[in-house]
PDB file of N, H, CA, C and O in Angstrom:
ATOM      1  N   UNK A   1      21.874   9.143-141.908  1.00  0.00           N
ATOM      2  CA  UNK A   1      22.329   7.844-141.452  1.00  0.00           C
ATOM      3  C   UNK A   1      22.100   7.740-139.945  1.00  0.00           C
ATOM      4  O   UNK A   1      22.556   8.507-139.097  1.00  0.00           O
ATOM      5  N   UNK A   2      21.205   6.511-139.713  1.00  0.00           N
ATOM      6  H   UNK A   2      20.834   5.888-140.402  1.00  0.00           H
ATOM      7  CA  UNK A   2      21.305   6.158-137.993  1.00  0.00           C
ATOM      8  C   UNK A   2      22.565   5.995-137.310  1.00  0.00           C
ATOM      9  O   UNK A   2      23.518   5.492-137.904  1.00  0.00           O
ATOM     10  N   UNK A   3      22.657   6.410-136.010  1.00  0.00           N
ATOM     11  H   UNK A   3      21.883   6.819-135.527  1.00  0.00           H
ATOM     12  CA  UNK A   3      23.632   6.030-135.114  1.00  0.00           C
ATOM     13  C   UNK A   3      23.354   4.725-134.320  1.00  0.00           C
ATOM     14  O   UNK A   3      22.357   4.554-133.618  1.00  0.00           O
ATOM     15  N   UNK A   4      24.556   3.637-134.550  1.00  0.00           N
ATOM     16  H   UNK A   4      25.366   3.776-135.120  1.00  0.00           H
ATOM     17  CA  UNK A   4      24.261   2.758-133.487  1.00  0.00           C
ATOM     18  C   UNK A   4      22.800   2.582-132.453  1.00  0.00           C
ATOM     19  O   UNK A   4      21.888   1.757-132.502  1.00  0.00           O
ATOM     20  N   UNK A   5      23.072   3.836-131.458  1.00  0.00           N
ATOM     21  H   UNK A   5      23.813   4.506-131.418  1.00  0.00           H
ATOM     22  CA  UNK A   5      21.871   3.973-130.860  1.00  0.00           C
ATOM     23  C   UNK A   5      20.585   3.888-131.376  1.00  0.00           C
ATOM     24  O   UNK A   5      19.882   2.985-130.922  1.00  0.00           O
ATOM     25  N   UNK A   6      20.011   4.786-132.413  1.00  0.00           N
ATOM     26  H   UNK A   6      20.582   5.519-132.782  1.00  0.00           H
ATOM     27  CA  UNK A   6      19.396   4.783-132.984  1.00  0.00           C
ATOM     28  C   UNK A   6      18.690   3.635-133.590  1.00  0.00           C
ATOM     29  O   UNK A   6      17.645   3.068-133.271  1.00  0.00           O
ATOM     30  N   UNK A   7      19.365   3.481-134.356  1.00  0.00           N
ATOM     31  H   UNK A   7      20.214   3.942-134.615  1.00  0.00           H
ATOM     32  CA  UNK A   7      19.142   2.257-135.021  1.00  0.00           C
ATOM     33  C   UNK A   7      18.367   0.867-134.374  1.00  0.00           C
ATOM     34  O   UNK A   7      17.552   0.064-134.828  1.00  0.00           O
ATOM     35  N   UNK A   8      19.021   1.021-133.159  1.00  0.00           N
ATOM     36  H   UNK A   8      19.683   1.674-132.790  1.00  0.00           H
ATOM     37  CA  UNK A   8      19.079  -0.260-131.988  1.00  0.00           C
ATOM     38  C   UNK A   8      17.634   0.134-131.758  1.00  0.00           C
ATOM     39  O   UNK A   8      16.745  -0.715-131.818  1.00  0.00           O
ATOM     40  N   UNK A   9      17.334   1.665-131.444  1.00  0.00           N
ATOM     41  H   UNK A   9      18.057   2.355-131.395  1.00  0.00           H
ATOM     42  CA  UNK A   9      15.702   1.956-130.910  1.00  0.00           C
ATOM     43  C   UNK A   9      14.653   1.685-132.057  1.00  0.00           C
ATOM     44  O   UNK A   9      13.571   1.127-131.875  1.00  0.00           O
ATOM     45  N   UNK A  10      15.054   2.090-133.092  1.00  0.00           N
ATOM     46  H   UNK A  10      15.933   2.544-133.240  1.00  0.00           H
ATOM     47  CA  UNK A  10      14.230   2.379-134.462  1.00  0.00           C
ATOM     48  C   UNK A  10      13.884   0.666-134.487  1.00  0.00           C
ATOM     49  O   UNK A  10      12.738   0.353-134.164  1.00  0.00           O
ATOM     50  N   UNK A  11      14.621  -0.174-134.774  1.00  0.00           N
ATOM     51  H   UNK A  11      15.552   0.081-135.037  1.00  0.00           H
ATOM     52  CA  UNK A  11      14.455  -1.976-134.958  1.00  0.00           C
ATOM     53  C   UNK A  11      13.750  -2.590-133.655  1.00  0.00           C
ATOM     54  O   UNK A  11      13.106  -3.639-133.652  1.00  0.00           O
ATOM     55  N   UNK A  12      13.881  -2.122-133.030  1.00  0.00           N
ATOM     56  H   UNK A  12      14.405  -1.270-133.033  1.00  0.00           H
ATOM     57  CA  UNK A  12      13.558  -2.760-131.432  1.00  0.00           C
ATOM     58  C   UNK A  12      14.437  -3.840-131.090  1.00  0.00           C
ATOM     59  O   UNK A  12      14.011  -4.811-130.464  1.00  0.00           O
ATOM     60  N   UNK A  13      15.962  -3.717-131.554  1.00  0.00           N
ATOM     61  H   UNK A  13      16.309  -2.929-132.063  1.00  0.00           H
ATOM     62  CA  UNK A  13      16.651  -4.564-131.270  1.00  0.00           C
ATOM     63  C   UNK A  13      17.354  -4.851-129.660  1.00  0.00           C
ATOM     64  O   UNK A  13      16.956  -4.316-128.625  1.00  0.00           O
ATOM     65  N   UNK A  14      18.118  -5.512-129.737  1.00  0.00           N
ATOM     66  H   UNK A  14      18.442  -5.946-130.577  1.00  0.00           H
ATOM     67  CA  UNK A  14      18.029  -6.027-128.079  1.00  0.00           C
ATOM     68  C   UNK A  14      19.165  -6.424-127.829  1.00  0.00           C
ATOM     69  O   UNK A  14      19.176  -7.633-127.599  1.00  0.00           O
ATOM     70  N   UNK A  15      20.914  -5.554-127.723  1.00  0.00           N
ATOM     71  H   UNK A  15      20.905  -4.571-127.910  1.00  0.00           H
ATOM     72  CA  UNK A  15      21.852  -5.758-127.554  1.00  0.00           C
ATOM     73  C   UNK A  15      22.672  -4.603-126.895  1.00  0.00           C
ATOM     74  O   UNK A  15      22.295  -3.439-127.027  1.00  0.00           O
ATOM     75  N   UNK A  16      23.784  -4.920-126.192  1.00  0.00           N
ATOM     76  H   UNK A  16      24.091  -5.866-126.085  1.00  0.00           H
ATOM     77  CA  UNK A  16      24.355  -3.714-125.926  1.00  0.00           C
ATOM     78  C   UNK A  16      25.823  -3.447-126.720  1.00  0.00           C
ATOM     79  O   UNK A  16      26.538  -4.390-127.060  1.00  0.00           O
ATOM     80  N   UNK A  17      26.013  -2.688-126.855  1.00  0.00           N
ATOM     81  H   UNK A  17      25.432  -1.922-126.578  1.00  0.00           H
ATOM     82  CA  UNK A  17      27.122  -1.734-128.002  1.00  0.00           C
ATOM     83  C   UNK A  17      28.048  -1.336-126.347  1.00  0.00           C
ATOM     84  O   UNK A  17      27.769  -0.805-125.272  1.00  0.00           O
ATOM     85  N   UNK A  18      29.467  -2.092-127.120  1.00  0.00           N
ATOM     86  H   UNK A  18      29.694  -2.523-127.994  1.00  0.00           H
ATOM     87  CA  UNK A  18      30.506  -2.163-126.422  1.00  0.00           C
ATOM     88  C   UNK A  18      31.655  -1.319-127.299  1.00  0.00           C
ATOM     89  O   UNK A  18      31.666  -1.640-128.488  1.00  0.00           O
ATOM     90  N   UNK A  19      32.651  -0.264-126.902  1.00  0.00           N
ATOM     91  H   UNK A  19      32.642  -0.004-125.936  1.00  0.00           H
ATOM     92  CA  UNK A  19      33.916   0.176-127.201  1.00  0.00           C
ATOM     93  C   UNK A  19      34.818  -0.547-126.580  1.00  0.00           C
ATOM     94  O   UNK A  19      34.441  -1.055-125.524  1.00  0.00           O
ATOM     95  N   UNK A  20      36.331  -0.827-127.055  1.00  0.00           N
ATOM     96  H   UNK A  20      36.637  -0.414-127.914  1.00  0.00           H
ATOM     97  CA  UNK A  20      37.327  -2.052-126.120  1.00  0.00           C
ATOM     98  C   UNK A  20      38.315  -0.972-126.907  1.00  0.00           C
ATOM     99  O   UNK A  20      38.368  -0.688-128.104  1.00  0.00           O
ATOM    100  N   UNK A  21      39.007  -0.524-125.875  1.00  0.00           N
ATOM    101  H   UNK A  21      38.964  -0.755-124.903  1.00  0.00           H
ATOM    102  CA  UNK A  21      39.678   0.341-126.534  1.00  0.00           C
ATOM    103  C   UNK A  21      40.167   2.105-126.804  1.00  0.00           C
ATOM    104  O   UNK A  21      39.164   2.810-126.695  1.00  0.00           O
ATOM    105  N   UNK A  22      40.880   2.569-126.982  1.00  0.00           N
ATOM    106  H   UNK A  22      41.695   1.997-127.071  1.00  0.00           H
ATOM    107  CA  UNK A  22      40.729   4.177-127.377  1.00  0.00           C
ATOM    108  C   UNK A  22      39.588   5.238-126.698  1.00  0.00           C
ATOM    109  O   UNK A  22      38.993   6.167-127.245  1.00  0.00           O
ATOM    110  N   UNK A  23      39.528   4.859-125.614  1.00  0.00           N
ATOM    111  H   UNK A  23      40.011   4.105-125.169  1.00  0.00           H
ATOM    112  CA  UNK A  23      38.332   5.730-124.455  1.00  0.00           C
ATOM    113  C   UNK A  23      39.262   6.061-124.123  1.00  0.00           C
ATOM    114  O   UNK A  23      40.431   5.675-124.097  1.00  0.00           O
ATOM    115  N   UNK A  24      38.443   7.208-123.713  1.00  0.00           N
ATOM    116  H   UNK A  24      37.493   7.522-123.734  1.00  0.00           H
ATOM    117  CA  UNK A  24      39.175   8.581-123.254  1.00  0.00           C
ATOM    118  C   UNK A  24      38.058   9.251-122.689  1.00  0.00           C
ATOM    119  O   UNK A  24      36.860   9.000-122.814  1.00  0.00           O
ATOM    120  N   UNK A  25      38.804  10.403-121.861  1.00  0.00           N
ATOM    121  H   UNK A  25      39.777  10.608-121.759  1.00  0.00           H
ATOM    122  CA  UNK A  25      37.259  11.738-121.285  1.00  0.00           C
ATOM    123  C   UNK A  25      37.277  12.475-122.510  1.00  0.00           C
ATOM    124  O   UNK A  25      36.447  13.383-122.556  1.00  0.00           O
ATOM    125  N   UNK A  26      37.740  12.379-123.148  1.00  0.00           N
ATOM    126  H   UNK A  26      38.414  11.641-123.111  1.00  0.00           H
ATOM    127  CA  UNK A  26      37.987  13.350-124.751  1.00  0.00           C
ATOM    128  C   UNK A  26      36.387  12.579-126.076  1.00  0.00           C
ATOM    129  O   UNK A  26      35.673  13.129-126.915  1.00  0.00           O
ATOM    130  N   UNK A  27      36.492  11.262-125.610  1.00  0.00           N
ATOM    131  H   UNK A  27      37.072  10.815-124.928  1.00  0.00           H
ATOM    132  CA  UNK A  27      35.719  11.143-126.568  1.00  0.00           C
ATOM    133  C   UNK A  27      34.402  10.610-125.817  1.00  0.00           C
ATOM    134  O   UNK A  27      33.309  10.917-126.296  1.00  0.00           O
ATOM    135  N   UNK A  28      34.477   9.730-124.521  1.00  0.00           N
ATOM    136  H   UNK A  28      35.364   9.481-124.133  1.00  0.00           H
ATOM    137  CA  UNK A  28      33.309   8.982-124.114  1.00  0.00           C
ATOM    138  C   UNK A  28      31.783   9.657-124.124  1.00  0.00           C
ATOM    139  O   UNK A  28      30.720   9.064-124.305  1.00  0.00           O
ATOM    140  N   UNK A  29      31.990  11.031-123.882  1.00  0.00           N
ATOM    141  H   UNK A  29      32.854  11.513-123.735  1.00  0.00           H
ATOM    142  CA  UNK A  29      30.857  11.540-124.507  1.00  0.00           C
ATOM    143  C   UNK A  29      29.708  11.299-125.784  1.00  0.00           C
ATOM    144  O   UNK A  29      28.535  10.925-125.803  1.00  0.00           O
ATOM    145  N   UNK A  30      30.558  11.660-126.681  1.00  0.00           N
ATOM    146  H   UNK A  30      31.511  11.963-126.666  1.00  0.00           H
ATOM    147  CA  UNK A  30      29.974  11.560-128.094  1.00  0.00           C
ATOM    148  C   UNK A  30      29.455   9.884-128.479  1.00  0.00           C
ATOM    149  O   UNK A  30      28.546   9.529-129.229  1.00  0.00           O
ATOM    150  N   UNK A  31      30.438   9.021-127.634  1.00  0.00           N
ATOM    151  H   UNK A  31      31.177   9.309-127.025  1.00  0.00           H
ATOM    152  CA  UNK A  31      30.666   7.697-127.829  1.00  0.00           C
ATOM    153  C   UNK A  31      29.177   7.305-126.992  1.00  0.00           C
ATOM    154  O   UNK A  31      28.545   6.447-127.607  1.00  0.00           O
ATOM    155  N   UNK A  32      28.775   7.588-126.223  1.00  0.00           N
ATOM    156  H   UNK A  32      29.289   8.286-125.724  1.00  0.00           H
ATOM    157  CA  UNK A  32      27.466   7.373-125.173  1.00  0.00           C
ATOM    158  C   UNK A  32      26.278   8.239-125.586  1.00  0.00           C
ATOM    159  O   UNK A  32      25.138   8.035-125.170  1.00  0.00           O
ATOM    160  N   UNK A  33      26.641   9.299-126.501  1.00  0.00           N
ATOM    161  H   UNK A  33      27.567   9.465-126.839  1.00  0.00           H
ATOM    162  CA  UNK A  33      25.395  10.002-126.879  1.00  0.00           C
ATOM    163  C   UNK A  33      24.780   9.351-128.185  1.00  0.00           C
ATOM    164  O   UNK A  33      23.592   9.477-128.481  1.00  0.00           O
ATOM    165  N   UNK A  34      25.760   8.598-128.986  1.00  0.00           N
ATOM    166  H   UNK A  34      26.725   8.496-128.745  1.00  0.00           H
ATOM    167  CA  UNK A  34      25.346   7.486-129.867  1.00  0.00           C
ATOM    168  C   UNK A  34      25.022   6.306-129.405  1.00  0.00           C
ATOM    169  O   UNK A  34      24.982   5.666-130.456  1.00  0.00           O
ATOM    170  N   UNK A  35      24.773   5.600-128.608  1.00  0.00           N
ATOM    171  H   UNK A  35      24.806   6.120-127.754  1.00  0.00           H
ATOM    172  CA  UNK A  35      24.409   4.283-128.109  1.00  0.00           C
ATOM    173  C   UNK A  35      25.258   3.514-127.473  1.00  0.00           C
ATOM    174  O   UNK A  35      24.891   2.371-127.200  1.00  0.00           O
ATOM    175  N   UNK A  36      26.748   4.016-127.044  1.00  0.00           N
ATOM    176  H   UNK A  36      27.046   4.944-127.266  1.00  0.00           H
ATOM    177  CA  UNK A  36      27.300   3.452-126.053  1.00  0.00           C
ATOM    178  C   UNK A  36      26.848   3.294-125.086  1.00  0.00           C
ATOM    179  O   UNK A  36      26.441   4.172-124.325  1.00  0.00           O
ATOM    180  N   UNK A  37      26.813   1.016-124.768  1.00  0.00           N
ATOM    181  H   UNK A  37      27.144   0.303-125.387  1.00  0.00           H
ATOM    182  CA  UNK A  37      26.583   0.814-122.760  1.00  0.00           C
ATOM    183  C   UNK A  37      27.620   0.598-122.541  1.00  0.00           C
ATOM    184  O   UNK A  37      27.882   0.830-121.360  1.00  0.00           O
ATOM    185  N   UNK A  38      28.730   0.110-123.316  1.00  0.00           N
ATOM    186  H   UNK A  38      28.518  -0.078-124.275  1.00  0.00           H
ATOM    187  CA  UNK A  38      30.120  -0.365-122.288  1.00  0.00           C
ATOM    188  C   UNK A  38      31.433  -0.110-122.910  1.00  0.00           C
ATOM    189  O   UNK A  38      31.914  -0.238-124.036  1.00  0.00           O
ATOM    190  N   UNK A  39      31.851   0.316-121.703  1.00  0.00           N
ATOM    191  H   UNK A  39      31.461   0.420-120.788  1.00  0.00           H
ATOM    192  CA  UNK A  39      33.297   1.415-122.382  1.00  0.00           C
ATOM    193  C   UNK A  39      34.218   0.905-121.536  1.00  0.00           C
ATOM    194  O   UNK A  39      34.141   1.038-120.314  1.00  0.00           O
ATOM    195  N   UNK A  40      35.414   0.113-122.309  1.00  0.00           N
ATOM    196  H   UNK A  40      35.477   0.005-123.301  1.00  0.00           H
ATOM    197  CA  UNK A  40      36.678  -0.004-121.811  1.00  0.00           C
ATOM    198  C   UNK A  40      37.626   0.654-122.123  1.00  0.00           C
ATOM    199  O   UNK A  40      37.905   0.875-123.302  1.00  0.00           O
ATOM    200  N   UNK A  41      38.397   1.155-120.996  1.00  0.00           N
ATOM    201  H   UNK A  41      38.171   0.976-120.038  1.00  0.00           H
ATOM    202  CA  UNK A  41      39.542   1.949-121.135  1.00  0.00           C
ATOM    203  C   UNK A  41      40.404   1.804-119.956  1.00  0.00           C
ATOM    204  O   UNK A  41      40.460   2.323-118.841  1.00  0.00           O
ATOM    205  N   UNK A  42      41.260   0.629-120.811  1.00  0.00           N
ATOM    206  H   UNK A  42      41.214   0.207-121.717  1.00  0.00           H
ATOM    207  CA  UNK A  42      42.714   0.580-119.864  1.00  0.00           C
ATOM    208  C   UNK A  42      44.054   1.436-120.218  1.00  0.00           C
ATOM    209  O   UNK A  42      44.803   1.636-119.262  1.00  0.00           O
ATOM    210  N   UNK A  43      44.325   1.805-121.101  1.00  0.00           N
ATOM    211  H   UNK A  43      43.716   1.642-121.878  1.00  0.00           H
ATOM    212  CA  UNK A  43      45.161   3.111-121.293  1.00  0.00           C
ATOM    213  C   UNK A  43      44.811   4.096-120.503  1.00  0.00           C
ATOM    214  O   UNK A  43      45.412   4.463-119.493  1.00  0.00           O
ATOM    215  N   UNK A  44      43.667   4.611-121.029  1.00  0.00           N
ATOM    216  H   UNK A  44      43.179   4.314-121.849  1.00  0.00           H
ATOM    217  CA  UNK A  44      44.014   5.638-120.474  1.00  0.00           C
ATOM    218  C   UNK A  44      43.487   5.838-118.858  1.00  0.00           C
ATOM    219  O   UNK A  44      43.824   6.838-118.224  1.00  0.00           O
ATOM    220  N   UNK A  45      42.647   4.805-118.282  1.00  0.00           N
ATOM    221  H   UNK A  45      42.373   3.993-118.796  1.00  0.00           H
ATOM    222  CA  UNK A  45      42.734   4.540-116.800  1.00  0.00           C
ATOM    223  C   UNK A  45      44.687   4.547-116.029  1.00  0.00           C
ATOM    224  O   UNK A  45      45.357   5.367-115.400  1.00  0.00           O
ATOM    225  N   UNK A  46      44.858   3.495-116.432  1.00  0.00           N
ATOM    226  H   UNK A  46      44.315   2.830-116.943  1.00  0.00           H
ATOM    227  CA  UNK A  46      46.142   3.403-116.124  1.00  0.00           C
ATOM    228  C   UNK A  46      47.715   4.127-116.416  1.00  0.00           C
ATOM    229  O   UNK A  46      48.788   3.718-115.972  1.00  0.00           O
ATOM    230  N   UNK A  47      47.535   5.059-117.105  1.00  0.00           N
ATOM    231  H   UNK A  47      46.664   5.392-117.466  1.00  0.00           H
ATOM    232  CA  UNK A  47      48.517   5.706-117.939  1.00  0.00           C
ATOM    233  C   UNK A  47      47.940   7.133-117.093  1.00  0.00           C
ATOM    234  O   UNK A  47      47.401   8.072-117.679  1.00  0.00           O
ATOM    235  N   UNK A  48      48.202   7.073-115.438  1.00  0.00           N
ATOM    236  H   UNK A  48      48.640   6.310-114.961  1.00  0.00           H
ATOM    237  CA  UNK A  48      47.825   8.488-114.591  1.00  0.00           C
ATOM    238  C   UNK A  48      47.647   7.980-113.801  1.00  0.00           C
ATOM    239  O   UNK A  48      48.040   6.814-113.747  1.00  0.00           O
ATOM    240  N   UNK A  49      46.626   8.836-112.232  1.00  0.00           N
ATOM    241  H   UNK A  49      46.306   9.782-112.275  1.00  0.00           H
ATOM    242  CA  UNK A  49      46.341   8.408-111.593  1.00  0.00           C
ATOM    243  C   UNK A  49      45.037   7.563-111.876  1.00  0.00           C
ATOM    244  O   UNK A  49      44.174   7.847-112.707  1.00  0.00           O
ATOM    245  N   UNK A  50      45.052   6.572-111.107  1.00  0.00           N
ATOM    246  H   UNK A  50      45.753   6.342-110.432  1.00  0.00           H
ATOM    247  CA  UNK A  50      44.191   5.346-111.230  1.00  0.00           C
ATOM    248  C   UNK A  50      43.013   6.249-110.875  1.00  0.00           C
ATOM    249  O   UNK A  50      42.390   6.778-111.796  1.00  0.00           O
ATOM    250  N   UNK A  51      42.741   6.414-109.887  1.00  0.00           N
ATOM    251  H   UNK A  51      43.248   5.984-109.140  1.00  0.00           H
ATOM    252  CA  UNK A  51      41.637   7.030-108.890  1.00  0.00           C
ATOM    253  C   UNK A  51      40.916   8.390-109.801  1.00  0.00           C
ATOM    254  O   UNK A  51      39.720   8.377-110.094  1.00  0.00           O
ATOM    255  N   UNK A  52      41.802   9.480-110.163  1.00  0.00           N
ATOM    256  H   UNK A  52      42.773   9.490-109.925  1.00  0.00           H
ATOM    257  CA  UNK A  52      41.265  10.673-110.858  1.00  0.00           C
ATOM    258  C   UNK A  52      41.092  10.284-112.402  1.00  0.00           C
ATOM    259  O   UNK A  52      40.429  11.120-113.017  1.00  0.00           O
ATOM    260  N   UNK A  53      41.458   9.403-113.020  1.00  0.00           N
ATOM    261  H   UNK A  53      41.997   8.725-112.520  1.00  0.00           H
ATOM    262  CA  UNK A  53      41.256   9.077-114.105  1.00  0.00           C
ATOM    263  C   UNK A  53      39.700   8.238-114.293  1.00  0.00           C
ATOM    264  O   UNK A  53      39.071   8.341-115.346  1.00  0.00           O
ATOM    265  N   UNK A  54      39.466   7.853-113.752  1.00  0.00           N
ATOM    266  H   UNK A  54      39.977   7.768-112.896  1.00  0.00           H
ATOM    267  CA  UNK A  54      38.329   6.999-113.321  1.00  0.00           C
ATOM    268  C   UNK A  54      37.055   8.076-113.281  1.00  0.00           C
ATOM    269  O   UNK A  54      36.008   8.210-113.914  1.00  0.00           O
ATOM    270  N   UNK A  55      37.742   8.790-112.154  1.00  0.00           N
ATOM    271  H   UNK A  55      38.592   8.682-111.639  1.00  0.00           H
ATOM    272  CA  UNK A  55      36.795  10.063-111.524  1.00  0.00           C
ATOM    273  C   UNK A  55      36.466  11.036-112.747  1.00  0.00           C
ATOM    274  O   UNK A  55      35.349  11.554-112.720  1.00  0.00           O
ATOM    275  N   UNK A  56      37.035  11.244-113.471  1.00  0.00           N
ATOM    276  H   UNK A  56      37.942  10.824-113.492  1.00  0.00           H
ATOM    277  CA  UNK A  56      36.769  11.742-115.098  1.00  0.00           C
ATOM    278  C   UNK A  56      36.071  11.213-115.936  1.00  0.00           C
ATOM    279  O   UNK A  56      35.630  11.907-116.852  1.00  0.00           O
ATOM    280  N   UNK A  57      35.815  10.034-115.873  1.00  0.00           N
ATOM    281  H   UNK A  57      36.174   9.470-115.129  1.00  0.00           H
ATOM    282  CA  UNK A  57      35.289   9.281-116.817  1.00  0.00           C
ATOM    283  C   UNK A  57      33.987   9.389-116.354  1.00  0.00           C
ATOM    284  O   UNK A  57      32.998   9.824-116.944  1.00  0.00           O
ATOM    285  N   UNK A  58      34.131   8.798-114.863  1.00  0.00           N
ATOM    286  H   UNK A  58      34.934   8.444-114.383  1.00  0.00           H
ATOM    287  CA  UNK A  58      32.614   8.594-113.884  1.00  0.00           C
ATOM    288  C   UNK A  58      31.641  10.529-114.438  1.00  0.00           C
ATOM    289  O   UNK A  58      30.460  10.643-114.766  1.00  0.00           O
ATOM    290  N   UNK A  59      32.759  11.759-114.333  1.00  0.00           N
ATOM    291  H   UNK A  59      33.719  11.667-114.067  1.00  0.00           H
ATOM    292  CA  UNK A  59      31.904  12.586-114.366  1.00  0.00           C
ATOM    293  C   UNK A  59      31.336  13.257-115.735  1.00  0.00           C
ATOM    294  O   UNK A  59      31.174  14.462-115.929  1.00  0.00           O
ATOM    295  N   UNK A  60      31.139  12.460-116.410  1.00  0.00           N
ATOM    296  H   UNK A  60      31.271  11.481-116.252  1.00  0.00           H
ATOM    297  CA  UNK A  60      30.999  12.566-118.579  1.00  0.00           C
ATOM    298  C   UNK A  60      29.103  12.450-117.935  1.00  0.00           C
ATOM    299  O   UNK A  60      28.634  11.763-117.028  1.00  0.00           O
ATOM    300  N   UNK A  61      28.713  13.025-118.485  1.00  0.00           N
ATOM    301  H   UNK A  61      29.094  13.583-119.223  1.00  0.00           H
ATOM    302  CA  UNK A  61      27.212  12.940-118.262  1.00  0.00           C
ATOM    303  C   UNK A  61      26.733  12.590-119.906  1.00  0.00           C
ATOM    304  O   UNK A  61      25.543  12.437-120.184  1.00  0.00           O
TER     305      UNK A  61
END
């Protein structure tokens, strides 16, 4: 079975794949190695420090 990503390359389709929701540094990985471009995460930004929570996310390669 294709992943999101995949799929999107395989069709030559032409959209971006959004998460709203349940991000985390726990998952944004896996979530971006399948075809995630846009990741919201206000929990868990805000539920810590603003600044190092961010800085976690920013460092997910």
């Amino acid at each position: 079975m294709l992943n999101p990503g995949q799929l999107r390359k395989e069709k030559n389709y032409h959209y971006l794949i959004e998460a709203d929701g349940g991000i985390t540094d726990k998952n944004l990985k896996i979530l971006v190695d399948n075809g995630l471009d846009i990741a919201v995460s206000g929990s868990f930004i805000f539920n810590g420090d603003i600044r190092q929570q961010v800085q976690k996310l920013k460092e997910i390669k």
